[in-house]
C-alpha positions in Angstrom: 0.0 0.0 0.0 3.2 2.3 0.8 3.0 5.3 2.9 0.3 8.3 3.0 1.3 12.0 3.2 -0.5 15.1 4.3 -0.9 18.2 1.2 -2.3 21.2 0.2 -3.8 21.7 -3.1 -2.7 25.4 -3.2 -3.3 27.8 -6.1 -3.7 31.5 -7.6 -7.4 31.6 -8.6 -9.0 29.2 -6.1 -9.1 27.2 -2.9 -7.2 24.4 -2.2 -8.2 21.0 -1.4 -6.3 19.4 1.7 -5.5 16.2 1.3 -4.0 12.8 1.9 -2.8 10.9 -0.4 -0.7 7.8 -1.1 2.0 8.7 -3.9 2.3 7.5 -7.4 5.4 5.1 -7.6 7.8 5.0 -10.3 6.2 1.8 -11.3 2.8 2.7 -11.2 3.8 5.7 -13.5 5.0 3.5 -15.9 2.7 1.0 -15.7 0.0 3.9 -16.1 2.5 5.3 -19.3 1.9 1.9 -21.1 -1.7 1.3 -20.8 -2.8 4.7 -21.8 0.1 4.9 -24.6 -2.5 4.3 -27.9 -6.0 5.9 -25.7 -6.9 9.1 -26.7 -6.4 12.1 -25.5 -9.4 12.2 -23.1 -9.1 8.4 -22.4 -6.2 9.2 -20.8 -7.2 11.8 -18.4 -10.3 9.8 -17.4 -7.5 6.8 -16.8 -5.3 9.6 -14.7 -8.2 10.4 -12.9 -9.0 7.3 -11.9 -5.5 6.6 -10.9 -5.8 10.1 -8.6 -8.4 8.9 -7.1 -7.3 5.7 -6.5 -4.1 7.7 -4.4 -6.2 9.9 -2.0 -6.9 8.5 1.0 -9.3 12.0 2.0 -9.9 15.3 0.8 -11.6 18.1 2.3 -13.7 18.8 -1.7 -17.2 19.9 -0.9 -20.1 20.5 -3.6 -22.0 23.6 -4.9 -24.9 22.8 -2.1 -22.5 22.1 1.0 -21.9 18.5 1.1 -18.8 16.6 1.2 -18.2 15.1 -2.2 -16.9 11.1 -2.6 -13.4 10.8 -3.7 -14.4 9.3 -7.5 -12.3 9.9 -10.7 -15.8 11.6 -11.8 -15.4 14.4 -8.9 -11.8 14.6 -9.9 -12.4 15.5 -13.1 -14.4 18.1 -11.9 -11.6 19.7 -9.6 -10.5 23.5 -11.1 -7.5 23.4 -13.3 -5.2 25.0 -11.1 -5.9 22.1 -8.0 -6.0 19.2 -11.1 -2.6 20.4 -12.1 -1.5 21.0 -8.2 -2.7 17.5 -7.4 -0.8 15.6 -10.0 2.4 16.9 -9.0 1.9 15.9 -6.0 1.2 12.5 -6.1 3.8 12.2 -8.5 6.6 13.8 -6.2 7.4 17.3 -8.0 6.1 19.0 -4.9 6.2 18.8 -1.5 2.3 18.9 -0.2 2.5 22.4 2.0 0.6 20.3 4.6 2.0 22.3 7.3 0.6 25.5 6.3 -3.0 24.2 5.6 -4.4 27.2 8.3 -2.1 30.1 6.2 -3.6 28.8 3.2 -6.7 28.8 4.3 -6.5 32.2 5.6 -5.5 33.4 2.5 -8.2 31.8 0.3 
């Protein structure tokens, strides 16, 4: 299962989602790579969202009326571009997750 991390989706032009998550692997990237090699181009993100969602272990996403929304590749896909972008890189490691400043952030937002 490997470990799970604490992070913070943070971005410019909306709130972030807080988050824990289990990090993509070098293998899982690749395994990922190869399946979704010949898909389209929206086959593949609806693969990549599945494979998000597959990492987070909670999020704090909430819908338009209030509710807490499931963790499903379909709510992924829904996620703003900026915290789409945000979350990739940091299940794939090109980021550190900010979880320790989740109350700044907040703040801020």
């Amino acid at each position: 299962m490997g470990f799970i991390l604490d992070g913070y989706t943070n971005c410019d032009d909306c709130r972030g989602l807080k988050i824990s998550y289990r990090p993509i692997s070098v293998v899982d990237w690749r395994q990922y790579a190869a399946a979704v090699e010949k898909f389209s181009a929206s086959e593949k993100e609806q693969h990549l969202a599945e494979l998000i969602a597959s990492r987070l272990h909670k999020w704090d996403a909430i819908s338009e009326d209030g509710q807490p929304m499931p963790i499903t590749a379909e709510n992924v896909l829904k996620l703003p571009q900026g915290v789409w972008l945000r979350l990739q890189d940091l299940l794939m490691g090109f980021h550190k997750g900010d979880g320790t400043n989740t109350r700044e952030a907040d703040a801020k937002n």
